[in-house]
KOLMI-16172 format. One line per 8 residues: their letters; for each residue x, y, z of N, C-alpha, C. Coordinates in nm, 2 decimals. Layout:
! KOLMI-16172
A	X Y Z X Y Z X Y Z | ...
***
This chain:
! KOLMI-16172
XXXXXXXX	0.69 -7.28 -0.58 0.63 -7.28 -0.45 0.72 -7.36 -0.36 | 0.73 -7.34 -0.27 0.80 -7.40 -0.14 0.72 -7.39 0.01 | 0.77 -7.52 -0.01 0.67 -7.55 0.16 0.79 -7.61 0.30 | 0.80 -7.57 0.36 0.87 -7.56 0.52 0.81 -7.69 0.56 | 0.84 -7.79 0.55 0.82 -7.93 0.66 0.79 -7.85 0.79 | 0.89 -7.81 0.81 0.87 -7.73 0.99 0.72 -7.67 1.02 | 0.63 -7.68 0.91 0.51 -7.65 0.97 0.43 -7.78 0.98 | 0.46 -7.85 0.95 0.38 -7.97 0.99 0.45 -8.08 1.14
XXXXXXXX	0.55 -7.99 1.18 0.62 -8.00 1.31 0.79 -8.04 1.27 | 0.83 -8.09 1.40 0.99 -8.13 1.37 1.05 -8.26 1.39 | 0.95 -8.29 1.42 0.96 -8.45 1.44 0.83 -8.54 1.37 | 0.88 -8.60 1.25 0.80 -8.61 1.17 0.80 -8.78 1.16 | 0.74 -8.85 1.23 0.74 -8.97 1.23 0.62 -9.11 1.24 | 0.52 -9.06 1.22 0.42 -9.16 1.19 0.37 -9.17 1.07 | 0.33 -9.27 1.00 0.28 -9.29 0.91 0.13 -9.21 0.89 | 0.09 -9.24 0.99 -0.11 -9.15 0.99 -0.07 -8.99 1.01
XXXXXXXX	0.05 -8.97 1.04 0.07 -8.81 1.04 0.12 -8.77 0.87 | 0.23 -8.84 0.89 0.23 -8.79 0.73 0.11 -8.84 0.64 | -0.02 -8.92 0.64 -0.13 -8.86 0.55 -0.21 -8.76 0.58 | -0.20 -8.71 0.71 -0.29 -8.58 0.74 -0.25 -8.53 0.68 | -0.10 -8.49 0.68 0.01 -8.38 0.61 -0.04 -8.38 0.49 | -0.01 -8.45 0.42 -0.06 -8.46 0.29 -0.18 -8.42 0.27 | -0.32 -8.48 0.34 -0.44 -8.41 0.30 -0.47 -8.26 0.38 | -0.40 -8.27 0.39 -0.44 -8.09 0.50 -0.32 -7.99 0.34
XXXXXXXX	-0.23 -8.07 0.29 -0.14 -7.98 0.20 -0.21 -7.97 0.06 | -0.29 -8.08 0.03 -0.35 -8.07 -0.11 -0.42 -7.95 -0.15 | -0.50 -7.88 -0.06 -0.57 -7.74 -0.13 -0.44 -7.68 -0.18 | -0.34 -7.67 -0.03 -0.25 -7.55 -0.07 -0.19 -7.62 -0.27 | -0.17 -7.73 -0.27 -0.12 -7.77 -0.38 -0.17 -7.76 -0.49 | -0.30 -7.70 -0.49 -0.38 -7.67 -0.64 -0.32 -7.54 -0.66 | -0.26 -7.47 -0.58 -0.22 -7.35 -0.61 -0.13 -7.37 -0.69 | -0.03 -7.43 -0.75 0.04 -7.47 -0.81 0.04 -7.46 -0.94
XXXXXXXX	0.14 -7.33 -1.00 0.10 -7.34 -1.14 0.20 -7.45 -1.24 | 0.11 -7.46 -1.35 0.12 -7.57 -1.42 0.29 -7.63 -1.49 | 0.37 -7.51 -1.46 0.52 -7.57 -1.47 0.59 -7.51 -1.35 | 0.49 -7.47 -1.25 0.56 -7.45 -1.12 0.65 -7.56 -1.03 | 0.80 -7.57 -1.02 0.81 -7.68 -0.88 0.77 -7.63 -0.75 | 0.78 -7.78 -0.68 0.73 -7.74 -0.58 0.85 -7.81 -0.45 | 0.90 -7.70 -0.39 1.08 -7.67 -0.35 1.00 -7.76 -0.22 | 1.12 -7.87 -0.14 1.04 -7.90 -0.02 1.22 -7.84 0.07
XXXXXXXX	1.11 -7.81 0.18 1.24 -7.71 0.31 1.25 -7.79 0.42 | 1.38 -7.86 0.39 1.38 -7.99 0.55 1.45 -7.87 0.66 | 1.46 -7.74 0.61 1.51 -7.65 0.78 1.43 -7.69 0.90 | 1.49 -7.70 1.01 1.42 -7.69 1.15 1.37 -7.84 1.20 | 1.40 -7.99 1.06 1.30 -8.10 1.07 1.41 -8.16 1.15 | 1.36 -8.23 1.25 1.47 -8.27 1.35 1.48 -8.44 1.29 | 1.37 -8.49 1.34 1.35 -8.64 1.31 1.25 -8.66 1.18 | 1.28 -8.74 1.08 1.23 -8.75 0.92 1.19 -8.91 0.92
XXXXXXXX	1.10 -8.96 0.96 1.14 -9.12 0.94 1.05 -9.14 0.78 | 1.07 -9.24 0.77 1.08 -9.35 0.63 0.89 -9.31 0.64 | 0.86 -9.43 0.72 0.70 -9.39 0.74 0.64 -9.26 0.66 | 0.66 -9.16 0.74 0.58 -9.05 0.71 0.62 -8.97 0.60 | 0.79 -9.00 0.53 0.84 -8.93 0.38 0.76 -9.06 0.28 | 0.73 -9.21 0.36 0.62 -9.23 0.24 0.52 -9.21 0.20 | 0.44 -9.15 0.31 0.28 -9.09 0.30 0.31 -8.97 0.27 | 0.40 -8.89 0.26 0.39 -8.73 0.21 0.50 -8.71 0.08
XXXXXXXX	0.57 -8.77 0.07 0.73 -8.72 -0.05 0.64 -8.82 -0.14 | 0.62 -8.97 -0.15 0.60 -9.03 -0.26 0.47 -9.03 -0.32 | 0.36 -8.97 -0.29 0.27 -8.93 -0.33 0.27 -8.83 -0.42 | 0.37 -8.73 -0.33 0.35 -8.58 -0.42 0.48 -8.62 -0.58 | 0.58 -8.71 -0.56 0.67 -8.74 -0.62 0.61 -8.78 -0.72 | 0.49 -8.88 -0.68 0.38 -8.95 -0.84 0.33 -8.86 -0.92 | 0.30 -8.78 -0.85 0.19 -8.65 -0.84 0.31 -8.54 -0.96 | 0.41 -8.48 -0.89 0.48 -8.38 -1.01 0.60 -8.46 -1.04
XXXXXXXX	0.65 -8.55 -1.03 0.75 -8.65 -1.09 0.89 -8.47 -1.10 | 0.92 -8.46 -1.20 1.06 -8.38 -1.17 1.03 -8.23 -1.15 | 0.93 -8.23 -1.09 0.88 -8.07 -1.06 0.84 -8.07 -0.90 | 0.88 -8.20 -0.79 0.86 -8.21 -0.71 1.08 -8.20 -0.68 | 1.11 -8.08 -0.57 1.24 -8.08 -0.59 1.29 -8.08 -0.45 | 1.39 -8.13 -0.37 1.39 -8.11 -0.24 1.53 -8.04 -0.22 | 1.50 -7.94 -0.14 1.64 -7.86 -0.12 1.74 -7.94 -0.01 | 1.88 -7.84 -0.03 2.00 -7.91 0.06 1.97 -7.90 0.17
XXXXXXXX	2.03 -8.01 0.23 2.03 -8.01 0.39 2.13 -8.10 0.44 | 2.19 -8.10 0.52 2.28 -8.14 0.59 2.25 -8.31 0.73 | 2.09 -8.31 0.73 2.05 -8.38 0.83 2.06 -8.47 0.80 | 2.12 -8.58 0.88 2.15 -8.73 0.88 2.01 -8.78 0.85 | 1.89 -8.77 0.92 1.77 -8.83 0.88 1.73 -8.81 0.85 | 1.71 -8.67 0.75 1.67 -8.67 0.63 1.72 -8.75 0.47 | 1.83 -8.73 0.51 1.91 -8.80 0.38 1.88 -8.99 0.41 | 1.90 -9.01 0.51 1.91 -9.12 0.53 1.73 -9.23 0.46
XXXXXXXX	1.68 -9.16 0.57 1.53 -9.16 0.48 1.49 -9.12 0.33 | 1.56 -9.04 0.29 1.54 -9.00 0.13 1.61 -9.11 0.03 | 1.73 -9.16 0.08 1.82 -9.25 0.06 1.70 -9.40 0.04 | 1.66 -9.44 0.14 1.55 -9.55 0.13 1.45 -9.53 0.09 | 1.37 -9.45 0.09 1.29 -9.40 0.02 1.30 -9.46 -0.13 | 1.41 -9.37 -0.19 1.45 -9.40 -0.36 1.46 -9.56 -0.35 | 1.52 -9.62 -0.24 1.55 -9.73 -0.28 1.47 -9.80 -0.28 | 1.35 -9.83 -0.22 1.22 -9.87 -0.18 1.13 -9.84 -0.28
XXXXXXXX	1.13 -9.72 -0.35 1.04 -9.71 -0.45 1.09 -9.70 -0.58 | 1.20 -9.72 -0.57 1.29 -9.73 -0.73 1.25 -9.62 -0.84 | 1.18 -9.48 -0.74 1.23 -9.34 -0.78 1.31 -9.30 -0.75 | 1.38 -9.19 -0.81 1.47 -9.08 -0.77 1.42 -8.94 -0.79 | 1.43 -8.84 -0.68 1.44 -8.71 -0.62 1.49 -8.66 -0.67 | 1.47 -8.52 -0.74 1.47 -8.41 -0.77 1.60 -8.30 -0.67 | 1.67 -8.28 -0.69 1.73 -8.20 -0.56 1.80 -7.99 -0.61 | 1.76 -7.96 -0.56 1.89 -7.80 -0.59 2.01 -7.85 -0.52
X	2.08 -7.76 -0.63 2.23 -7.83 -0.62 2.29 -7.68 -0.53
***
């Protein structure tokens, strides 16, 4: 399964937004079959802050650990944030190569 950040907007930067995100994405995430990953699409995400990839990436990261996978992207604030993220929570990310 794969889910488009770009639907939850493109400027993704509060902490109380990325838990909506998250609780508004959980039904869709029961869909999820049982060795399904679940691909995340930073296309179209302009601004990624720390905040809101903690209320939505590290949850779901606890949640499917190496079946949560984030595709390539090129964006400075995405990586940058993904970058701290791992470092902050002393996981590492899943990625398509």
């Amino acid at each position: 399964m794969k889910i488009e950040l770009k639907k939850f907007g493109t400027t993704l930067v509060s902490r109380q937004a990325g838990k909506e995100a998250l609780a508004a994405f959980q039904s869709t995430l029961g869909e999820l079959g049982g060795n399904e990953n679940l691909e995340i699409d930073f296309d179209d995400v302009i601004t990624f802050s720390p905040s809101w990839g903690d209320e939505f990436l590290i949850p779901l990261l606890d949640q499917l650990s190496n079946r949560l996978v984030l595709l390539p992207t090129d964006n400075p604030s995405v990586l940058a944030t993904v970058e701290l993220l791992e470092n902050i929570s002393g996981k590492k990310f899943h990625y398509v190569k």
